[in-house]
N, C-alpha and C positions, 0 to 999 in steps of 0.2 A: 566484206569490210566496208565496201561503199556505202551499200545501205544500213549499216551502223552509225556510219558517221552523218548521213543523212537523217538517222532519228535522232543523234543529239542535237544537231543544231537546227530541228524543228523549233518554230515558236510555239509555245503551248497557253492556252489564254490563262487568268487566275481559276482556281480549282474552286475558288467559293461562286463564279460565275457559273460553271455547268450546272446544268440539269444531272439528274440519276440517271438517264440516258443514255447523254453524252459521257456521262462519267464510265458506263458500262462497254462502251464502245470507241474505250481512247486507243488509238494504233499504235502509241510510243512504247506504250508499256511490253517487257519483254512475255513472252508468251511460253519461253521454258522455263520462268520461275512464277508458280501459285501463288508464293508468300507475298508479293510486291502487292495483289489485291488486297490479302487482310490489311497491310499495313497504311494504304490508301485512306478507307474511311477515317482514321484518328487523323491524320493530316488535315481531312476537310472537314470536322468538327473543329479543330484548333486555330482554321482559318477562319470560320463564321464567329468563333466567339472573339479573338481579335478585333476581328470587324465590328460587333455588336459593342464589345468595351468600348473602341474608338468614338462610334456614334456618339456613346451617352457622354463621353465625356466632350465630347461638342456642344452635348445638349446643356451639360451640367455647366457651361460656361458663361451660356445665355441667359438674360435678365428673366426672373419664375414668373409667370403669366398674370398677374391678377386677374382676380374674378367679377363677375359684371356687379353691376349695382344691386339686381335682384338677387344674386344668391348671395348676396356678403349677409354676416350674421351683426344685428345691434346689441353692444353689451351694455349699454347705459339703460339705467334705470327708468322708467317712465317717469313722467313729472305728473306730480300729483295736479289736484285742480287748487286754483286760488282760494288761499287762508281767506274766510270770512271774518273769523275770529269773535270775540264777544261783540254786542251792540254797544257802540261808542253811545247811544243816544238814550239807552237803558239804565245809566250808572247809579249805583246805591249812593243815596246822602244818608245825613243821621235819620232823619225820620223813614226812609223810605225801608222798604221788607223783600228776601230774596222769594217773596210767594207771587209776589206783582211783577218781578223783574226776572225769568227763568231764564236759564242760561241757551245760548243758542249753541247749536251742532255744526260742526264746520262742513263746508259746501259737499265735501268726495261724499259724507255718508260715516264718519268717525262722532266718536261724541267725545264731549269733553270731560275727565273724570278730575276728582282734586287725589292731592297729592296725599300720602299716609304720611302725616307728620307724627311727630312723638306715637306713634302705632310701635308697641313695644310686645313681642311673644316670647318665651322663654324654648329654645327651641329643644333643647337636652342633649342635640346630636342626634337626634335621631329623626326619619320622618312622619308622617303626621299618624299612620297605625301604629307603630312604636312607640312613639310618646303617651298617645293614649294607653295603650296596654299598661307601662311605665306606671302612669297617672295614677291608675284604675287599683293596679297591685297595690301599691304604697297606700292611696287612701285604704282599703282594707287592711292592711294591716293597723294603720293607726288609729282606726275605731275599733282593731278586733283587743291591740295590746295597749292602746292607751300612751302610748311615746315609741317612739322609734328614729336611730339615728341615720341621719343620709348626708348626702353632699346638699351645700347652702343652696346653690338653685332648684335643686328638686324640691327640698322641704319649701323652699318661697313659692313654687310652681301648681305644690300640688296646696296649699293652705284655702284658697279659693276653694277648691273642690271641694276640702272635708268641710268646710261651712256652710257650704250647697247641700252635704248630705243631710249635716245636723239640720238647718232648715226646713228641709222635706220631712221628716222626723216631727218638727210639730207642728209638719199642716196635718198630716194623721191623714189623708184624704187616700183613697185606692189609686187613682192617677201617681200619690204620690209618691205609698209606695212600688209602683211597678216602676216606676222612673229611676230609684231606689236599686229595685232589682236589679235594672238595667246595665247599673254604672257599678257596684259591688259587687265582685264574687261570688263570695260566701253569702248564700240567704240567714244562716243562723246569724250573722253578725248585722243582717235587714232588720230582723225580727228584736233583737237585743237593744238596736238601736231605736226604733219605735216604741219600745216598751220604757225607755229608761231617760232617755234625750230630753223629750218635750218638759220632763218632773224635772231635771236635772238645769238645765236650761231654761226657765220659765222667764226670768229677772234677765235674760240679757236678750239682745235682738241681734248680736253680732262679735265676731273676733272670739270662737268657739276655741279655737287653736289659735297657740304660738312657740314661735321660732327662737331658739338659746343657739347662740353661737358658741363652737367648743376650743376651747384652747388648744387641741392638736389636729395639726392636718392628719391627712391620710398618707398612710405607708404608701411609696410607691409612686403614686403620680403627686404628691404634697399637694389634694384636692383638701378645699377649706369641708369643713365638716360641720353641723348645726343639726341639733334634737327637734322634734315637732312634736308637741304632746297638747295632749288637750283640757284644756282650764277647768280646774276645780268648779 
């Protein structure tokens, strides 16, 4: 009885201080019950991780370290080099010409380009292989049937082109028509067009086709609608 009560009021140190060692060769522990070892370890796991919480949140109290001057990262942009700009000393009067007075290129290595003013494309929605394809079909057809109806900016879009055709038509040259070829589909409507154009066309030098706006829109999206056919 004595030395029972001499192992409880042994002092025992914190269990997350032992070594595996010591931990293996503690005397308190009772020696007719096994089970007290298995249940040993989870005790001293729940004591280091205690411990381990405590730490961080000591840590997580104090001010976060910044970093030295070398390893900080710069988010600002580079500044470019000094605007030369045009020559102040170069300026066009009435008499003078922009062939004597060429524009100068700003210091970094940029040039200076002008601006697209009034620069107008008709674009159709679509991008620039699609519009072509677009282009390409329509003028075919309206030199294959002679009129055909579309939406008013295709038929405005594509009128340049059928004019282009009938032009090449009476230069009659091999350049012109494989150029010809190029741009229309159908070769039978190459050949028809060559044959009949330049006699057809002789008395005018331009405005081959034109554009009749139609009094109903289109079912649907109520897109304006206009004929393109081409002049007697």
């Amino acid at each position: 009885e004595a030395s029972r009560r001499s192992h409880r009021t042994t002092s025992v140190p914190p269990l997350w201080t032992l070594e595996a060692t010591q931990f293996s060769r503690l005397s308190f522990l009772p020696r007719t019950e096994p089970r007290v070892y298995q249940s040993w370890p989870l005790f001293l796991a729940m004591a280091s991780l205690c411990s381990a919480m405590s730490r961080l949140a000591v840590v997580g109290d104090r001010p976060a370290a910044r970093p030295a001057a070398a390893s900080r990262v710069t988010l600002a942009a580079p500044r470019l080099a000094t605007f030369s700009g045009l020559s102040v000393a170069n300026r066009l009067g009435l008499g003078a010409s922009s062939a004597n007075n060429p524009l100068e290129s700003i210091s970094n290595g940029a040039k200076v380009f002008a601006m697209r003013h009034r620069v107008k494309k008709a674009r159709l929605g679509r991008p620039a292989d699609q519009r072509k394809a677009l282009l390409r079909g329509l003028v075919t057809d309206v030199l294959k049937y002679g009129a055909i109806t579309t939406t008013k900016p295709r038929a405005k879009a594509m009128r340049k082109h059928v004019d282009k055709m009938i032009q090449l038509s009476k230069d009659g040259s091999l350049h012109a028509r494989r150029q010809a070829l190029a741009f229309i589909y159908d070769p039978e409507v190459v050949q028809t067009l060559f044959e009949e154009a330049p006699a057809r066309y002789s008395d005018r030098n331009g405005g081959y086709c034109r554009v009749l706006n139609e009094p109903v829109r289109r079912r649907g999206d109520n897109a304006p609608m206009a004929t393109i056919e081409l002049v007697q």
